[in-house]
KELO-942129 format. One record per residue: x, z, y of N, C-alpha, C in turn; residue in three letters; residue number from 1. Coordinates in pm, 1 decimal, decimal comma. Each point is the difference from the previous one (the first is absolute). Example, Ala and Ser with C-alpha at 12.3 -4.5 7.8 and 13.67 -1.06 7.14 Angstrom:
<nodes>
[[1319,0; 780,0; -569,0]; [-89,0; 0,0; 119,0]; [90,0; 0,0; 120,0]; "ALA"; 1]
[[-35,0; -72,0; 105,0]; [82,0; 6,0; 119,0]; [-77,0; 73,0; 109,0]; "SER"; 2]
</nodes>
This chain:
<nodes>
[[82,6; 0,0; -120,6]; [-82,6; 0,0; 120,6]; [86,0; 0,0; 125,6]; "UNK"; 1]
[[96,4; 62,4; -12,5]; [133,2; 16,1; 147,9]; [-3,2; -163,6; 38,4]; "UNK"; 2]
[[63,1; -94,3; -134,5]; [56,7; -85,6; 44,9]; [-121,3; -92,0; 70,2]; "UNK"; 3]
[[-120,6; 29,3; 4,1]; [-38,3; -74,4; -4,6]; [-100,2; -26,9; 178,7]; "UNK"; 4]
[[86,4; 199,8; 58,7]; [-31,8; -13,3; 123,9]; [50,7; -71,8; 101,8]; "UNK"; 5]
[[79,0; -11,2; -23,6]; [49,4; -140,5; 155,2]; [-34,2; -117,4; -32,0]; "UNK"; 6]
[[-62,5; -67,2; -98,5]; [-76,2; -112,9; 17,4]; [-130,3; 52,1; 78,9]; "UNK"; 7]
[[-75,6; 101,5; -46,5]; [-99,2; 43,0; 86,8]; [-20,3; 19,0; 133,5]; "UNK"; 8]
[[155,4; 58,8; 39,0]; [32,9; 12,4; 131,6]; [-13,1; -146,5; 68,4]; "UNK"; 9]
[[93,0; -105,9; -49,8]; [47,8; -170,0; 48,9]; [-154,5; -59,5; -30,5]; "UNK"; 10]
[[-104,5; 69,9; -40,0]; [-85,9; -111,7; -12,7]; [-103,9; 96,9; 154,3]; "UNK"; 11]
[[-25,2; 144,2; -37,8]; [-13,4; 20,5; 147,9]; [66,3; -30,6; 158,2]; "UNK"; 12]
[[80,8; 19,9; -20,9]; [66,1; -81,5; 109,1]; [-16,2; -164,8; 58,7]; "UNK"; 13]
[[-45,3; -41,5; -86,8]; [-25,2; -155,7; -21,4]; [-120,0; -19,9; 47,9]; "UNK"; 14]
[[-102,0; 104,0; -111,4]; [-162,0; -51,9; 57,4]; [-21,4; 70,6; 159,7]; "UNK"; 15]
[[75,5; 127,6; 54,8]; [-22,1; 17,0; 127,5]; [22,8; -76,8; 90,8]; "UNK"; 16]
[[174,1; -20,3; -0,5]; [61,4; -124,0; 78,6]; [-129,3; -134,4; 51,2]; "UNK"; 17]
[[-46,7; -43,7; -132,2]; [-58,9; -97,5; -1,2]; [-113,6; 27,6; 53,7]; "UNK"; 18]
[[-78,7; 118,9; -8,3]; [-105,7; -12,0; 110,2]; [19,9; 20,8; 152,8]; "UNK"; 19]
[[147,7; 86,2; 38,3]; [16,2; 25,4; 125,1]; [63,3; -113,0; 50,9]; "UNK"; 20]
[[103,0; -106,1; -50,4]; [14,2; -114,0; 10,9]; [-114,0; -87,8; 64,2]; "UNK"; 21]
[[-128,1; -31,4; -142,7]; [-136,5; -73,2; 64,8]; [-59,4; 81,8; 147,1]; "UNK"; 22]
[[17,8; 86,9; 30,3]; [-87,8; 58,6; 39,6]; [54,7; -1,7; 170,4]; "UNK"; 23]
[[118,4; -11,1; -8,0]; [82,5; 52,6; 141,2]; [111,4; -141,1; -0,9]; "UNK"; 24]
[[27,4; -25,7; -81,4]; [112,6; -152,7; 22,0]; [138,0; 87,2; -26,5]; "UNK"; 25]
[[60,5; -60,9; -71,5]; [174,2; 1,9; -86,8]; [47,3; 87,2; 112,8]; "UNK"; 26]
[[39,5; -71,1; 114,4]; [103,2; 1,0; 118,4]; [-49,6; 159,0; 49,7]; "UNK"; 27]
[[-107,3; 48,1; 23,9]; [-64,5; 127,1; 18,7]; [-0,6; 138,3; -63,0]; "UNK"; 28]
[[21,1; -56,0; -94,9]; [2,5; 133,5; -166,6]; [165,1; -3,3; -11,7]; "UNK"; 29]
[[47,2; 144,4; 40,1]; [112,0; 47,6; -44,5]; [10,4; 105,3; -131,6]; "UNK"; 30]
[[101,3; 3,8; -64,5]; [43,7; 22,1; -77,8]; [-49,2; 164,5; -26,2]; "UNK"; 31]
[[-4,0; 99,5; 102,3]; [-3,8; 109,9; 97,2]; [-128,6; -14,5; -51,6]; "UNK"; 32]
[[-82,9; -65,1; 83,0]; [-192,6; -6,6; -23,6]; [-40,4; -2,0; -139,2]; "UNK"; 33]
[[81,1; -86,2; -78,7]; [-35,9; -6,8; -157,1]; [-9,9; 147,4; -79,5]; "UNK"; 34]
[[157,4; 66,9; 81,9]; [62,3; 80,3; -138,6]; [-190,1; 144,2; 57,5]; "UNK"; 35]
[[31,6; -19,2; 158,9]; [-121,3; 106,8; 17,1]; [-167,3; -29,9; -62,5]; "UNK"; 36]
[[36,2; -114,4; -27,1]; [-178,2; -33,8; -24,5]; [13,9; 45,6; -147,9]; "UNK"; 37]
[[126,0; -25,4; -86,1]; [29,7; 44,4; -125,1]; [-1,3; 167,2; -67,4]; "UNK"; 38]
[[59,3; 53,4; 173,1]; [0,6; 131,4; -45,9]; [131,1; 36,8; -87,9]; "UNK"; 39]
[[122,3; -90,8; 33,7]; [118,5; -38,5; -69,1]; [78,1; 54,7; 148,2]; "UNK"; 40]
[[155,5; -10,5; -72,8]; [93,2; -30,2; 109,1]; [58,0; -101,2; -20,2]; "UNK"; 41]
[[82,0; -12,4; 62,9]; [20,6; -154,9; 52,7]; [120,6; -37,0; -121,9]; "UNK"; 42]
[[51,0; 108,1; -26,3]; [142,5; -3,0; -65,2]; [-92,9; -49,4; -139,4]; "UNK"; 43]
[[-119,3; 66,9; -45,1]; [-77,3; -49,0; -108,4]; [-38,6; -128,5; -7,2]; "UNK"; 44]
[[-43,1; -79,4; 127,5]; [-48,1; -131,3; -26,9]; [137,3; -130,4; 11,3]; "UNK"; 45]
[[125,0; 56,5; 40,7]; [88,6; -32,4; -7,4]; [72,9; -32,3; -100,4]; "UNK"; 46]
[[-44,2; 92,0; -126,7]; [110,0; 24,6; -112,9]; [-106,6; -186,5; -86,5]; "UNK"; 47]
[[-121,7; 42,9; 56,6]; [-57,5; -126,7; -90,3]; [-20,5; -147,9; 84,4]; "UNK"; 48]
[[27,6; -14,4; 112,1]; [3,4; -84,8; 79,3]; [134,4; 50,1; 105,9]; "UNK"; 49]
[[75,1; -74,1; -8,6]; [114,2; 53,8; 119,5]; [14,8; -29,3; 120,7]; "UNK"; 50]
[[-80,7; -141,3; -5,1]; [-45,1; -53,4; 173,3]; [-152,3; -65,3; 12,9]; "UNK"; 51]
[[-42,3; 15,3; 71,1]; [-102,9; -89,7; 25,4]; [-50,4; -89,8; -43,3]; "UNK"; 52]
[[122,1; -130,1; 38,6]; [-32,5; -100,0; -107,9]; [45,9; 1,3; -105,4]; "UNK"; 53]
[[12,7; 83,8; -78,2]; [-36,1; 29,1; -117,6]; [-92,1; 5,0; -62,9]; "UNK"; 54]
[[-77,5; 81,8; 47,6]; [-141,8; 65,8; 36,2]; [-84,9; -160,5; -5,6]; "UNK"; 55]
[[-26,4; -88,9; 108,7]; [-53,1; -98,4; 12,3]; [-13,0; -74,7; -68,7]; "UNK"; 56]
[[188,5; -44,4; -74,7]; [12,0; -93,6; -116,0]; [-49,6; -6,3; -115,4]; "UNK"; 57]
[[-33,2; 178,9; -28,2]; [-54,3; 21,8; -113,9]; [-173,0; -24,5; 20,6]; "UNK"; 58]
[[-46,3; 41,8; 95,4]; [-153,2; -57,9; 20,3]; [56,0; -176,5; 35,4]; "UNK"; 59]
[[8,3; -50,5; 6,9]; [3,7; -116,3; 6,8]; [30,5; -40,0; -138,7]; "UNK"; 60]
[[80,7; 4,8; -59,8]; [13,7; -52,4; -142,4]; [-90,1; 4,5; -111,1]; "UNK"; 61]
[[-131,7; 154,6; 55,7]; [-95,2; 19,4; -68,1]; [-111,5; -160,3; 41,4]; "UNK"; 62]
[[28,5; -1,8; 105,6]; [-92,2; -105,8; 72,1]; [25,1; -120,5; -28,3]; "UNK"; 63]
[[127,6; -34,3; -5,0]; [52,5; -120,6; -44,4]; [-66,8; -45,1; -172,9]; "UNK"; 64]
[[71,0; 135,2; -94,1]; [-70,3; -37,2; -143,2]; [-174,6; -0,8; -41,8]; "UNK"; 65]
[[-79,2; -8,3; 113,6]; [-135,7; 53,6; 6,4]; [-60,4; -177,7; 21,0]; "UNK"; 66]
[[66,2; -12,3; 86,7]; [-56,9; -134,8; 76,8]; [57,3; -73,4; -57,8]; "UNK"; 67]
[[159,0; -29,4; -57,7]; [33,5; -113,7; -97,1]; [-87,7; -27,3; -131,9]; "UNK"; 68]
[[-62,6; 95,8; -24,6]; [-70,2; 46,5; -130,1]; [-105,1; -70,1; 30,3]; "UNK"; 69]
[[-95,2; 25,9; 109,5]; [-113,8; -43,9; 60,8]; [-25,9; -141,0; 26,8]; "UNK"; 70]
[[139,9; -70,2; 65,7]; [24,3; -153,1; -31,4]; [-12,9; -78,5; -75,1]; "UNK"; 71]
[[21,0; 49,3; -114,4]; [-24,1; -30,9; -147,6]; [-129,6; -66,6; 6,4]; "UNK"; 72]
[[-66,6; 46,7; 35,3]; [-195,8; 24,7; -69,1]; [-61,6; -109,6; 139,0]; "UNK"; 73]
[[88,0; -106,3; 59,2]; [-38,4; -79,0; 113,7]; [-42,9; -135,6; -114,9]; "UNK"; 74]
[[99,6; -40,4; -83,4]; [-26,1; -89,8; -45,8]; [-140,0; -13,1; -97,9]; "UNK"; 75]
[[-82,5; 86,6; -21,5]; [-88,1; 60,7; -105,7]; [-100,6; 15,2; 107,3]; "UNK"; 76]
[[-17,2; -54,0; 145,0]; [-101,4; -40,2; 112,3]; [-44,1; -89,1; -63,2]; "UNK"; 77]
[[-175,3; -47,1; -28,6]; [-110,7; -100,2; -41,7]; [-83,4; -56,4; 137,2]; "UNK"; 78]
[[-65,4; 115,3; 62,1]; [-56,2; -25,1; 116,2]; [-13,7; 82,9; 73,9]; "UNK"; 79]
[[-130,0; -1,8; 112,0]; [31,4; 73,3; 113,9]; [1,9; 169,8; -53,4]; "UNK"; 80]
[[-90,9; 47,2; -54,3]; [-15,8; 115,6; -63,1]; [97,7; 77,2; -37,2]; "UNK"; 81]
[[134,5; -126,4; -53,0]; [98,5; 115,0; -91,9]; [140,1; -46,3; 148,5]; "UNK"; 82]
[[-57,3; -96,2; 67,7]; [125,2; -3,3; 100,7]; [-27,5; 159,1; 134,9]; "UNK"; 83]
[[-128,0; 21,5; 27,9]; [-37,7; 104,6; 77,8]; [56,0; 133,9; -102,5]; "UNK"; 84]
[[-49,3; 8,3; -132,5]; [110,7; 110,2; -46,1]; [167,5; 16,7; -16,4]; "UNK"; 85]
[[3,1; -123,3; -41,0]; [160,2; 21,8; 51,8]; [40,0; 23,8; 119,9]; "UNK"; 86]
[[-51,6; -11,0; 143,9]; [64,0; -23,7; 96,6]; [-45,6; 128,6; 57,4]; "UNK"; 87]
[[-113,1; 50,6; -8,5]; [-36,0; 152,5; -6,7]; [79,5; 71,6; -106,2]; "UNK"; 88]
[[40,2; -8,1; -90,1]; [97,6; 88,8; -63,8]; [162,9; -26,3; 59,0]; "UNK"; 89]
[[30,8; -91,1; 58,0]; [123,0; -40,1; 102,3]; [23,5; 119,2; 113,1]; "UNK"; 90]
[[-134,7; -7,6; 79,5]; [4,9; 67,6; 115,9]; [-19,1; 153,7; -25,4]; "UNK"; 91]
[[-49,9; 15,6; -90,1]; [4,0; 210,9; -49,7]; [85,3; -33,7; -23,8]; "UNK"; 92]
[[101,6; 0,8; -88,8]; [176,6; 6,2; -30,2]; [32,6; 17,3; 181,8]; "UNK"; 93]
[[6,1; -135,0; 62,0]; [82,8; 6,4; 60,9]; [-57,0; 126,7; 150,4]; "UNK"; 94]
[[-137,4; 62,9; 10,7]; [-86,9; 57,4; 46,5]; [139,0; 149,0; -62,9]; "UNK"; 95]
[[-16,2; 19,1; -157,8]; [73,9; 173,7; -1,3]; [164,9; -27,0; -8,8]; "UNK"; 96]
[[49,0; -129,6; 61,1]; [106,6; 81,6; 92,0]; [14,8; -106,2; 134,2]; "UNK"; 97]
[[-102,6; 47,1; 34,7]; [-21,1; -90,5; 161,8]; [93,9; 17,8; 88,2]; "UNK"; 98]
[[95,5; 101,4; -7,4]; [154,2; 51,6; 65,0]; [85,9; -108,1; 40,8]; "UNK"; 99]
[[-6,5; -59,3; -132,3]; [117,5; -88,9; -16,7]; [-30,2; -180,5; 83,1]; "UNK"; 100]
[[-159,9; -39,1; -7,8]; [-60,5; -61,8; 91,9]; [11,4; 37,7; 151,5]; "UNK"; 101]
[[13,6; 114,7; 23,9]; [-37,1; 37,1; 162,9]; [98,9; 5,5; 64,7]; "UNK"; 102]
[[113,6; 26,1; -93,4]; [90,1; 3,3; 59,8]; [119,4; -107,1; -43,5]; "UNK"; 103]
[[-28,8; -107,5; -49,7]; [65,8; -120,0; -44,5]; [118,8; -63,1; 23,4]; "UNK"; 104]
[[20,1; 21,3; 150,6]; [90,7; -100,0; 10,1]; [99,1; 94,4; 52,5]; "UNK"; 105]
[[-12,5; 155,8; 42,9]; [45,1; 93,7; 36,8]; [105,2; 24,4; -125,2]; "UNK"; 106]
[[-50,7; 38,9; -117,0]; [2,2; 6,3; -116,0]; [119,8; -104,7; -29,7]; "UNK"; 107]
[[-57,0; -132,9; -24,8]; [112,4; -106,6; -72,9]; [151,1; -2,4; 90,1]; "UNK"; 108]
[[-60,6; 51,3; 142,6]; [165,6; -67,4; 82,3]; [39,8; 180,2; -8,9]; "UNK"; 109]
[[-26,9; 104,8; -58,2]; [151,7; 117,8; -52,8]; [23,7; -17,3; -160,7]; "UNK"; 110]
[[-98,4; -69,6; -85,5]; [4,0; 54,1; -123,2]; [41,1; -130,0; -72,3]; "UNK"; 111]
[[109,2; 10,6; -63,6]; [80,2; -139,5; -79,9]; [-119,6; -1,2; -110,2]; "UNK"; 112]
[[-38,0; 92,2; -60,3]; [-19,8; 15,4; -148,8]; [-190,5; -106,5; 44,9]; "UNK"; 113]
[[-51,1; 91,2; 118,3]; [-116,8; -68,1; 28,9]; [-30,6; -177,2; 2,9]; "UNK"; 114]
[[121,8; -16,7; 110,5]; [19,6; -116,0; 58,5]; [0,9; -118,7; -110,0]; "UNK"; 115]
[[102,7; 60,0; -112,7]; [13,6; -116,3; -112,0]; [-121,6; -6,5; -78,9]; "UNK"; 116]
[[-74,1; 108,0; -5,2]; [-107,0; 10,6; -115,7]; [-150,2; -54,6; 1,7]; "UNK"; 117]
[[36,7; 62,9; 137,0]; [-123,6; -51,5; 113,8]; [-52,8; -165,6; 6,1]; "UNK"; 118]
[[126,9; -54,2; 5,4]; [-20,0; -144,5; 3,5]; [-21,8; -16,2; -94,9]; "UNK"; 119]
[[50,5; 73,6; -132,1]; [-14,4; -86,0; -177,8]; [-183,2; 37,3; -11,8]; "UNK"; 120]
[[-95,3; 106,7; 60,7]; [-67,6; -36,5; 22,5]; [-154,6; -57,9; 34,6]; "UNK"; 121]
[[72,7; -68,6; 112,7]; [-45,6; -97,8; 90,2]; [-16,2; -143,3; -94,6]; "UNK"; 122]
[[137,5; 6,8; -81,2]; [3,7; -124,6; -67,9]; [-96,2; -22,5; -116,4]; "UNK"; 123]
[[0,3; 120,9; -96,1]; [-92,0; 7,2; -111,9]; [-146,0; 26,6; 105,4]; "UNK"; 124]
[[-40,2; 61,8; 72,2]; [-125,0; 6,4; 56,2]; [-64,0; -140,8; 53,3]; "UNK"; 125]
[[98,8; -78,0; 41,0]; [-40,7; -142,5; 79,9]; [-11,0; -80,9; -168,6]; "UNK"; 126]
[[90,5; 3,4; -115,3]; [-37,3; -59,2; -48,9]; [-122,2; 5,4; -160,2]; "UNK"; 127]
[[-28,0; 179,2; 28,8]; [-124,3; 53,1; -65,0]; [-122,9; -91,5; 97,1]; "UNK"; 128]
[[-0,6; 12,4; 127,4]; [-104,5; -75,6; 45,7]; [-21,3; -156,1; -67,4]; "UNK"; 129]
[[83,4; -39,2; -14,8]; [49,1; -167,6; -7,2]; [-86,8; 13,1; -148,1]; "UNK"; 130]
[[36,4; 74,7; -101,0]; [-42,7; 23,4; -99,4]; [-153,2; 29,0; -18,9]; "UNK"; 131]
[[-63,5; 62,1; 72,8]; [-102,4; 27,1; 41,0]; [-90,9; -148,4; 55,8]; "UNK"; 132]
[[72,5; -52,8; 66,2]; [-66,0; -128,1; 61,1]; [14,2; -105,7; -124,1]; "UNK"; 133]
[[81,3; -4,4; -60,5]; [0,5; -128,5; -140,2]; [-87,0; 41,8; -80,6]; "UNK"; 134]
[[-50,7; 141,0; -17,6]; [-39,4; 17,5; -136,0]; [-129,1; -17,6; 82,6]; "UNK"; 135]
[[-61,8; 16,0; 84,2]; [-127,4; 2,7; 3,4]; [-32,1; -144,6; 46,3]; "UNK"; 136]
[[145,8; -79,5; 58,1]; [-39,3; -164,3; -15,1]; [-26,2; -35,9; -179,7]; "UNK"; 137]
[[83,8; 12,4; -50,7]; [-15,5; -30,2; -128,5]; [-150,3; 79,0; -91,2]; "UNK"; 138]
[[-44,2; 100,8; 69,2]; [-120,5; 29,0; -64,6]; [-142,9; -113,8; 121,7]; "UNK"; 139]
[[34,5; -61,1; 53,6]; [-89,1; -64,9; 88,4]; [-75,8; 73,4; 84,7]; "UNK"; 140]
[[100,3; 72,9; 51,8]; [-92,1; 97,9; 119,3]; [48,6; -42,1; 68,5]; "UNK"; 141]
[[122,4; -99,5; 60,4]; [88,0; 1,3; 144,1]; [15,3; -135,1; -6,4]; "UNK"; 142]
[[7,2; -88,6; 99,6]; [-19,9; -151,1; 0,3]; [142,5; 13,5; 85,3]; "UNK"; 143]
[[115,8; 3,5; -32,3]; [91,1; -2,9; 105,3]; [170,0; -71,1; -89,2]; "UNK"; 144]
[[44,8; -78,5; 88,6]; [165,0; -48,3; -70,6]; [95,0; 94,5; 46,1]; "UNK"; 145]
[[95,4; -61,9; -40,4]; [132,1; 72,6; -86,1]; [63,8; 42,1; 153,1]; "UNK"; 146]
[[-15,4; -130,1; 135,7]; [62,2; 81,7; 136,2]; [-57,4; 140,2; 28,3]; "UNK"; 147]
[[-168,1; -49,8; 15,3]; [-36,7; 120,0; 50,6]; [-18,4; 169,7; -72,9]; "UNK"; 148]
[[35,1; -16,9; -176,2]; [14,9; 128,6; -5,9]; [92,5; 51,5; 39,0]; "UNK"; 149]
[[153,3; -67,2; 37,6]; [88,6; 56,5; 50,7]; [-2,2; 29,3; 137,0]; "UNK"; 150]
[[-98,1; -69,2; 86,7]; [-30,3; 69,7; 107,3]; [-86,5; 126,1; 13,5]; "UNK"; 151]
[[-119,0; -10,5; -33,8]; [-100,9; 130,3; -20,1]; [56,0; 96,7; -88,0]; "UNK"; 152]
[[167,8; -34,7; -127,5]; [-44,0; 161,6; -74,1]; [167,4; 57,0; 111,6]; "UNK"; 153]
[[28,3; -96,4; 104,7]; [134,0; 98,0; 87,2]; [-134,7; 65,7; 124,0]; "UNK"; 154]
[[-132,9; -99,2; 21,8]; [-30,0; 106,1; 102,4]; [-86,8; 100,9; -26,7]; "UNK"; 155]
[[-46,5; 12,4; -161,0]; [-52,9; 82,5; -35,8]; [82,2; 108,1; 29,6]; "UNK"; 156]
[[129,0; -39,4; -75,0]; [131,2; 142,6; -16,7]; [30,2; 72,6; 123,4]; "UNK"; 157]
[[-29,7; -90,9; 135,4]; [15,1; 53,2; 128,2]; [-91,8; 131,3; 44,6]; "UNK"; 158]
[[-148,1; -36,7; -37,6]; [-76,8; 77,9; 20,5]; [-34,2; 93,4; -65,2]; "UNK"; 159]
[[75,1; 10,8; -166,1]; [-26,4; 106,9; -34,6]; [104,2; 85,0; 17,6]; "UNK"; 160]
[[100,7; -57,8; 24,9]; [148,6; 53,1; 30,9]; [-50,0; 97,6; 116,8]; "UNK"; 161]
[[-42,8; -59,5; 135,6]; [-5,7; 16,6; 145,9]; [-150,2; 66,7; 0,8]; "UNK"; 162]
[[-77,2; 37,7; -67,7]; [-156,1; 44,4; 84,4]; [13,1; 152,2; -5,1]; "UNK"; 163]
[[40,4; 55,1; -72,5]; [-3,1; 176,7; 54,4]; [66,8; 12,1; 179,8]; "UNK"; 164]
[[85,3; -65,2; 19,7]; [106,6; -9,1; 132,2]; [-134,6; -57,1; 86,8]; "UNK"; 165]
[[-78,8; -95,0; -23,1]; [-101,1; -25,4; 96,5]; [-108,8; 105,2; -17,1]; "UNK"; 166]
[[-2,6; 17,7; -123,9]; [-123,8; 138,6; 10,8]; [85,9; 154,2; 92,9]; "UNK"; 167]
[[104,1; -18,1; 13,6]; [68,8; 93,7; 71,9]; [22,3; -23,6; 151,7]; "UNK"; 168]
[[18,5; -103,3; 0,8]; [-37,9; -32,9; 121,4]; [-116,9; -51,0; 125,7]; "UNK"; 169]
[[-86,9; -11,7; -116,4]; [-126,8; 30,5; 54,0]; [-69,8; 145,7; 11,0]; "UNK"; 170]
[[19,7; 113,5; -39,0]; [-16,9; 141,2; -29,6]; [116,6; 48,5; -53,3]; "UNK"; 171]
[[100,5; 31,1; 112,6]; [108,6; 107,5; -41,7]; [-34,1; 105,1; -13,7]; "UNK"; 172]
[[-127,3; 57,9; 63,7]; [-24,9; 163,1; -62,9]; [-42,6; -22,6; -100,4]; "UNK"; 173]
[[-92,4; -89,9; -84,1]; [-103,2; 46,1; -101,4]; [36,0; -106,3; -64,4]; "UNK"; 174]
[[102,1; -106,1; -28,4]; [19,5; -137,5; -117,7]; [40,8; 82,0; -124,9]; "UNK"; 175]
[[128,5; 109,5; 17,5]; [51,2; 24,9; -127,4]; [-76,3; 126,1; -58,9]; "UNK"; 176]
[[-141,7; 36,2; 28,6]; [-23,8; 103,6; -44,7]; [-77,8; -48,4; -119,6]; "UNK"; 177]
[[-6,9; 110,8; -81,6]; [-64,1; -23,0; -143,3]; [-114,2; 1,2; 23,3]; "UNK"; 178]
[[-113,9; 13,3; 84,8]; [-134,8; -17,2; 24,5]; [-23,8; -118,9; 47,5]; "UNK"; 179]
[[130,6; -137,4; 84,2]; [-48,9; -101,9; 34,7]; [56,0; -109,5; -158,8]; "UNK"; 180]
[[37,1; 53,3; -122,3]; [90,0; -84,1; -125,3]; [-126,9; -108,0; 6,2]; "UNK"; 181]
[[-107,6; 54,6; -46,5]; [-105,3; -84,3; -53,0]; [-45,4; -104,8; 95,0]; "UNK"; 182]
[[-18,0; -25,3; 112,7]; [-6,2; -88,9; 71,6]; [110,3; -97,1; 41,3]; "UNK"; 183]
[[136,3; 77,7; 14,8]; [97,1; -65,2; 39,9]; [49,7; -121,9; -145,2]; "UNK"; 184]
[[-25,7; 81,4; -100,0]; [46,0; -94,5; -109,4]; [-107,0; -97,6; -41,8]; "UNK"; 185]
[[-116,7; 36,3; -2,2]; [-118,5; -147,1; -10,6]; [17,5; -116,5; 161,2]; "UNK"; 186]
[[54,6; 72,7; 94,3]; [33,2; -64,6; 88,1]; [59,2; -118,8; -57,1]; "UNK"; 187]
[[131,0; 28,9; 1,7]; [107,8; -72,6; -52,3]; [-25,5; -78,7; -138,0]; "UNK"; 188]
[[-54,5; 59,0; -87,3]; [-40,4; -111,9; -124,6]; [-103,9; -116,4; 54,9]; "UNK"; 189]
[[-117,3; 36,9; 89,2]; [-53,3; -113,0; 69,1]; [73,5; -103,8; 69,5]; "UNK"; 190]
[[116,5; 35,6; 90,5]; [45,7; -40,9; 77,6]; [79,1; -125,3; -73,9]; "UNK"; 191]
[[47,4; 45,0; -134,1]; [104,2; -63,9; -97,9]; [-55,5; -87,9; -68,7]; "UNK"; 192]
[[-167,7; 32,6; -30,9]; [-74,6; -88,6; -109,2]; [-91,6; -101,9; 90,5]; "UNK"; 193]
[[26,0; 75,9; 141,3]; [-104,7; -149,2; 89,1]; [138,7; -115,1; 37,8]; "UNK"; 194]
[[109,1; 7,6; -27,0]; [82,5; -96,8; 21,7]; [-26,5; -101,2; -138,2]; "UNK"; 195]
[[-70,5; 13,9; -107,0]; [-55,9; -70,7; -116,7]; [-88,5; -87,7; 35,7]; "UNK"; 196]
[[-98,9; 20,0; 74,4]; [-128,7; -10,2; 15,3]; [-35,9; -182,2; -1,0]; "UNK"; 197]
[[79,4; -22,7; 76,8]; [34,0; -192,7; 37,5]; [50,5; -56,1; -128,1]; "UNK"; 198]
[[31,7; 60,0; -124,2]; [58,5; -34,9; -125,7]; [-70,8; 5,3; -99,5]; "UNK"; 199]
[[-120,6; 99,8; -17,3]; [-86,2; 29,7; -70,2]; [-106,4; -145,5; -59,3]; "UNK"; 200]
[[-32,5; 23,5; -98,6]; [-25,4; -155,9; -87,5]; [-137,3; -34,8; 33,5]; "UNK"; 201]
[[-101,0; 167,7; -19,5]; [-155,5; -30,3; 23,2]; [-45,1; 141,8; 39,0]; "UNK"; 202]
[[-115,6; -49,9; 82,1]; [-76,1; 78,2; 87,9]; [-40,6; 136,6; -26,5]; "UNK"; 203]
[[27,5; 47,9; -144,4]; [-52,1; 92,9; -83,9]; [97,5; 115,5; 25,2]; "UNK"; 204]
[[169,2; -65,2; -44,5]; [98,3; 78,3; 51,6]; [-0,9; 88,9; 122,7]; "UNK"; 205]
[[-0,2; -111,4; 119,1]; [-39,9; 33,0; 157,5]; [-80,9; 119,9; -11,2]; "UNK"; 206]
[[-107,0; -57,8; -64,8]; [-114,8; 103,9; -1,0]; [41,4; 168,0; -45,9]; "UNK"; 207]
[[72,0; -5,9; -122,6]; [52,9; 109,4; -58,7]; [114,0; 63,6; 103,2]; "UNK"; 208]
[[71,1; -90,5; 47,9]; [112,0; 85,6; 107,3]; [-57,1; 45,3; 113,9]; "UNK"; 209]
[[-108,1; -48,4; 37,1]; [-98,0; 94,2; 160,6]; [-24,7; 117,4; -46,8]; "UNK"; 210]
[[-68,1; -40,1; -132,6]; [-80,8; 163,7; -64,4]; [75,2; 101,7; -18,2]; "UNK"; 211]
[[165,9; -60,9; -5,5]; [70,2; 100,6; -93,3]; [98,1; 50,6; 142,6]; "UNK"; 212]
[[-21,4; -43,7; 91,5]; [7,7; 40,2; 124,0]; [-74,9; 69,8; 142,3]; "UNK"; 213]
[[-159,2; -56,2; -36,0]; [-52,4; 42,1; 107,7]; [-88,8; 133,9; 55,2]; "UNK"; 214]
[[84,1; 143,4; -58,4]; [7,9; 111,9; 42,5]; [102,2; 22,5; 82,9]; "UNK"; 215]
[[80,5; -130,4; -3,1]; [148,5; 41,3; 91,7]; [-6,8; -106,8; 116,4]; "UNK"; 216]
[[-135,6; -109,8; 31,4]; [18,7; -109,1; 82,3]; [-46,2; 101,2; 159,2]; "UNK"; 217]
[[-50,4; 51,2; 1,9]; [-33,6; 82,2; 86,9]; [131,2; 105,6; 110,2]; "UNK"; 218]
[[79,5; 13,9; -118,0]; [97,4; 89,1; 53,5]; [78,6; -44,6; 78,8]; "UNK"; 219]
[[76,5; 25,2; 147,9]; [102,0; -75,4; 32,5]; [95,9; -12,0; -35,6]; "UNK"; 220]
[[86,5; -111,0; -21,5]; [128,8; 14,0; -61,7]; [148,9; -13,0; 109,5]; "UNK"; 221]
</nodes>
């Protein structure tokens, strides 16, 4: 049982970090604030993280193997139904560690480990979309050629990459709070699945993507 307390410790430390992180932004949350919200000393959260980004890399790497995993399951898109769940299961991932979104580019220009990983990806995410767009051409839901999925699945990747930063910048007090997740993330899956809409084969589809949207057409975005 001994050995088995400082994993307990490194995984508390982790799930706090990570909410005071979402909650307040990376650059804000010191090391100091953690060990007190822990009820630790500092020399304690030290022995299991020794710097900061340490601390980060390791929530990030959780994030990284979550969403590479999640990529997977793009190509296994049929139609609109299972493309709105994937892209709603995109944005919760990237919704519980919204940290690393908000503070992005802050982030990539101190952190080597971010910067390289970050881009790897951008790359599998732009080309999970791409994947996403063939398979549901090839199931005859998407009437579109070979240029334009490479255009729509880089500006898909933009916007799912980039919409927490606009939901933050449209409501810096209230974007990253856990009472606005549910709107902010059907936001963004609308936002991602109405760039389809001009591709879509028949009227039925259309029909299914309003419905499967229009509790959120109302909201401003």
């Amino acid at each position: 049982m001994v050995k088995k307390a400082p994993r307990r410790t490194a995984e508390r430390i982790a799930t706090v970090s990570l909410d005071l992180f979402n909650r307040f932004g990376e650059p804000n949350v010191s090391t100091t604030l953690i060990s007190a919200e822990l009820n630790i000393s500092p020399g304690n959260l030290y022995y299991h993280f020794p710097a900061k980004d340490t601390l980060v890399n390791h929530l990030f790497d959780s994030y990284e193997a979550a969403i590479l995993s999640l990529m997977e399951a793009s190509s296994d898109v049929q139609d609109v139904e299972d493309a709105w769940f994937f892209l709603h299961s995109l944005f919760e991932l990237i919704w519980d560690y919204r940290f690393l979104y908000r503070d992005l580019n802050d982030l990539l220009s101190r952190n080597r480990h971010l910067e390289t990983h970050f881009k790897h990806i951008l790359e599998r995410k732009t080309a999970a979309l791409r994947a996403l767009l063939e398979s549901m051409a090839h199931a005859q839901k998407l009437n579109i050629d070979a240029q334009t999925v490479e255009t729509l699945s880089a500006s898909m990747a933009v916007v799912v990459t980039y919409w927490l930063s606009y939901e933050y910048v449209s409501d810096p007090r209230h974007a990253m709070e856990p009472q606005s997740a549910g709107l902010a993330l059907a936001r963004g899956a609308r936002h991602v699945l109405s760039l389809l809409t001009p591709y879509l084969t028949d009227a039925s589809q259309q029909a299914h993507l309003q419905q499967l949207t229009a509790a959120y057409q109302s909201t401003p975005a």
